[in-house]
C-alpha positions as CSV (number, residue, x, y, z in Angstrom):
1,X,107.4,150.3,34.6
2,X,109.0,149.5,31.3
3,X,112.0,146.9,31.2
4,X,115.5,147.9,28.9
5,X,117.3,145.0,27.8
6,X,120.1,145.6,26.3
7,X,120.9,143.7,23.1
8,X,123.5,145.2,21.2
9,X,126.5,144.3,21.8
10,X,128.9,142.0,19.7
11,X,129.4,139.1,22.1
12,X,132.5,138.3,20.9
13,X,133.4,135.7,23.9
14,X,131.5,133.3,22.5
15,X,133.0,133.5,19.2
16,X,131.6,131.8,16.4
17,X,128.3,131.5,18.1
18,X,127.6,135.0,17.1
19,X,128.7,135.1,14.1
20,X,125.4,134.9,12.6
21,X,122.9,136.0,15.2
22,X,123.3,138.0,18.4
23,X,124.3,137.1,21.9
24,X,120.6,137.2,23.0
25,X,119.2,134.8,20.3
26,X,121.7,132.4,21.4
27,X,119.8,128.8,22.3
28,X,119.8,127.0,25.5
29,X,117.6,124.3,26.2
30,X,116.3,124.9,22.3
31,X,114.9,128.2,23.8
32,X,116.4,131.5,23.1
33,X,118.1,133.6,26.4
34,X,115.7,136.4,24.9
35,X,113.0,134.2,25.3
36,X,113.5,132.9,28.5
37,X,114.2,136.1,29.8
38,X,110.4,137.6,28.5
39,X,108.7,134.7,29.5
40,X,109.9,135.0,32.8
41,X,109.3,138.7,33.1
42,X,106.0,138.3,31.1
43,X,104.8,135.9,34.1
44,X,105.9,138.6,36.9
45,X,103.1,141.2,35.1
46,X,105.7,143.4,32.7
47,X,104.4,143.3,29.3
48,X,106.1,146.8,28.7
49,X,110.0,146.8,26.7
50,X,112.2,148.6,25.4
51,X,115.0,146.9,23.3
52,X,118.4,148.2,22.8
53,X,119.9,146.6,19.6
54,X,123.1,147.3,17.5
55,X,125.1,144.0,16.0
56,X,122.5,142.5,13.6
57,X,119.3,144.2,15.5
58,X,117.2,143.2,12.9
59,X,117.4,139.7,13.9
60,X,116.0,140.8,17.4
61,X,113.3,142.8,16.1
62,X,112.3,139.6,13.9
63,X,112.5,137.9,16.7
64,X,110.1,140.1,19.2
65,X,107.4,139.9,15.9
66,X,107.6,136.4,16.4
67,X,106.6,136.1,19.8
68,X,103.5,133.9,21.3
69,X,103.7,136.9,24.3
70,X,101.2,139.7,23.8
71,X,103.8,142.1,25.1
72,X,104.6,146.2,24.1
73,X,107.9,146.5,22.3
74,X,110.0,149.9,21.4
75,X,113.2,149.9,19.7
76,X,116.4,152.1,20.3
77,X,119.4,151.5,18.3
78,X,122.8,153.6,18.6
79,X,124.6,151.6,16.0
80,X,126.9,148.9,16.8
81,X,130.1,150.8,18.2
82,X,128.1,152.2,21.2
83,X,128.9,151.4,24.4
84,X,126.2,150.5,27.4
85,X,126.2,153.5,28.4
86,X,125.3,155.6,25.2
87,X,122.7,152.8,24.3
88,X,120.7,153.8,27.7
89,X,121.4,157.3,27.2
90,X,120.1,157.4,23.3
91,X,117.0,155.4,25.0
92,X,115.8,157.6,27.5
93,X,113.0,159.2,25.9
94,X,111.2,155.5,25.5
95,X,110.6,155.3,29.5
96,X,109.3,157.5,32.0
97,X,111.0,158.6,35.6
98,X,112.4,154.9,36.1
99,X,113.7,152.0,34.0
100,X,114.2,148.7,34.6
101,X,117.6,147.5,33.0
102,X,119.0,144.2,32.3
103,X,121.4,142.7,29.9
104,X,120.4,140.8,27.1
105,X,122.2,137.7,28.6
106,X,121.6,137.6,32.2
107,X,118.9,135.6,33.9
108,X,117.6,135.4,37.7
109,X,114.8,134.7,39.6
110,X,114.9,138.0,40.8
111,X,111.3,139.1,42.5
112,X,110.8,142.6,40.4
113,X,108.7,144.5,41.5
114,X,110.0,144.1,44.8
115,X,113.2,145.4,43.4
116,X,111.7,148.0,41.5
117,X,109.6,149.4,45.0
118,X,112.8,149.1,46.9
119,X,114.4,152.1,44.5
120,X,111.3,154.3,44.1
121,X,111.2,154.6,48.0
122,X,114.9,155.6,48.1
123,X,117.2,158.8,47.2
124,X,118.8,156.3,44.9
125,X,118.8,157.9,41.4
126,X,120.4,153.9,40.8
127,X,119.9,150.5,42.2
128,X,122.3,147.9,41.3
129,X,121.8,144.6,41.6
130,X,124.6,142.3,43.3
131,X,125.1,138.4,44.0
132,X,127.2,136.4,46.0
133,X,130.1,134.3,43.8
134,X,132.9,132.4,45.3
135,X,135.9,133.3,43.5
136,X,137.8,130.0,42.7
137,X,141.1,131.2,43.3
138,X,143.2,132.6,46.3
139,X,143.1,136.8,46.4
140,X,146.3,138.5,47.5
141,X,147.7,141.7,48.2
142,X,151.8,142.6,48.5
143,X,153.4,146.5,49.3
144,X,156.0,148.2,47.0
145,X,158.5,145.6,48.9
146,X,156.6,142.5,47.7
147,X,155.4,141.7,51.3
148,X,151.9,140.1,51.2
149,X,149.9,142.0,53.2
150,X,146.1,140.1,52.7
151,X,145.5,136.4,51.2
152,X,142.2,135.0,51.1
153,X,141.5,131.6,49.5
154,X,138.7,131.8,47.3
155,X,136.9,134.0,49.1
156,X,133.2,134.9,48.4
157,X,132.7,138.8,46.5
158,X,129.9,140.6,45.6
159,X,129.4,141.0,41.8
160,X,126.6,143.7,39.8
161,X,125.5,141.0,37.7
162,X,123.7,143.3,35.4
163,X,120.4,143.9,36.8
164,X,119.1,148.2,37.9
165,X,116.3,150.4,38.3
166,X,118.0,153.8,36.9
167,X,116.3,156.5,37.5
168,X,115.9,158.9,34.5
169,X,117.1,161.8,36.0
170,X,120.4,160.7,36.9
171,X,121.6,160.7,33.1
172,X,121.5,164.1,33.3
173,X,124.4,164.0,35.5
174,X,126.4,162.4,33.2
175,X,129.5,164.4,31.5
176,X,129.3,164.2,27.5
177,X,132.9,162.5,27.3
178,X,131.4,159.9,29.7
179,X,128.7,158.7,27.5
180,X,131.2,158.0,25.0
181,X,133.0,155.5,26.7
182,X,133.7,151.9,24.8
183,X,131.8,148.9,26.0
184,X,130.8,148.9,29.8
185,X,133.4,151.6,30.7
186,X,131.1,154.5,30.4
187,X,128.3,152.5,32.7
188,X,131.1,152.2,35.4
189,X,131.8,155.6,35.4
190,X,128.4,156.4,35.3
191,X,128.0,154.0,38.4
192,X,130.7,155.8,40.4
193,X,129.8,159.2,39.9
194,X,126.6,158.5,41.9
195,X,128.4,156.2,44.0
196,X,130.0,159.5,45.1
197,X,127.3,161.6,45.2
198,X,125.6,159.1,47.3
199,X,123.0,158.3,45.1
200,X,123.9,154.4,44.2
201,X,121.7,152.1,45.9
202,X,122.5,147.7,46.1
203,X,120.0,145.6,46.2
204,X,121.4,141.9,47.4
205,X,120.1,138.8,45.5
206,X,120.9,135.4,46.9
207,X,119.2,133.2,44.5
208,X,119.5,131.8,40.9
């Protein structure tokens, strides 16, 4: 199965950093996030990737020519104002039934293929990947009146920290105005309208 990583956006929350290069070619450790990410991927058997770029995408296509890691590399690129969403959708035809899809900026120690098994044996036209983090402040909840009604200090949530095996029939269930969406909006619809369809899968990750 091919892996998506999706490397177009902006990254504007880092500011400056990525003024110059993209979010992905960011350093840590003197070692890119996109290197990191294929070495570790590289070392679980995938050699096969498809790379969605936008904001200065030739900078990640320089830097894939550049790599030590004898690795299979396709490009999609739905300019830089497309949202998650419409960057998987424009990609589609550059994987087969499933597709392995991370962020460009995301890293675990996730066991793949296990992941990847777990959704081909289900319904699920998606499996999302979710972690445990503490949220470091106190949640509440109040009625029209202002009465609390639930307080929880720092409790611990689930969160899709950007990790799915998406099947490739599901984006045919996807309305046209959907796709369109800015940002990460469209993926959330997306995610819901499977959600109630029954077709969402979770796979829980408890690790780095």
């Amino acid at each position: 199965m091919k892996i998506l990583i999706m490397c177009g956006g902006r990254g504007a929350r880092l500011g400056r950093l990525t003024d110059q290069i993209p979010k992905p070619l960011i350093k840590l450790n003197n070692k890119t996030l996109l290197e990191t990410k294929l070495e570790a991927y590289f070392r679980q058997g995938f050699d096969q990737f498809v790379f969605c770029i936008g904001y200065k995408g030739e900078l990640i296509r320089e830097a894939i020519a550049q790599s030590p890691l004898k690795i299979q590399a396709a490009f999609s690129d739905a300019g830089e104002q497309a949202g998650i969403l419409e960057r998987l959708y424009q990609a589609r035809n550059l994987f087969d039934d499933h597709v392995l899809m991370t962020y460009g900026d995301t890293f675990t120690d996730l066991e793949l293929s296990r992941l990847v098994a777990k959704h081909q044996t289900s319904d699920n036209e998606a499996t999302i990947v979710v972690a445990p983090i503490r949220n470091p402040f106190g949640l509440v909840e109040f009625d029209q009146n202002e009465k609390v009604t639930y307080f929880k200090e720092k409790p611990i949530l689930n969160y899709y920290i950007g990790y799915a095996v998406i099947s490739k029939s599901a984006f045919d269930l996807v309305p046209c105005n959907v796709l369109a969406m800015p940002d990460g909006e469209g993926l959330i619809v997306f995610y819901e309208i499977l959600m109630q369809m029954g077709k969402l899968g979770a796979d829980y990750h408890s690790g780095l």
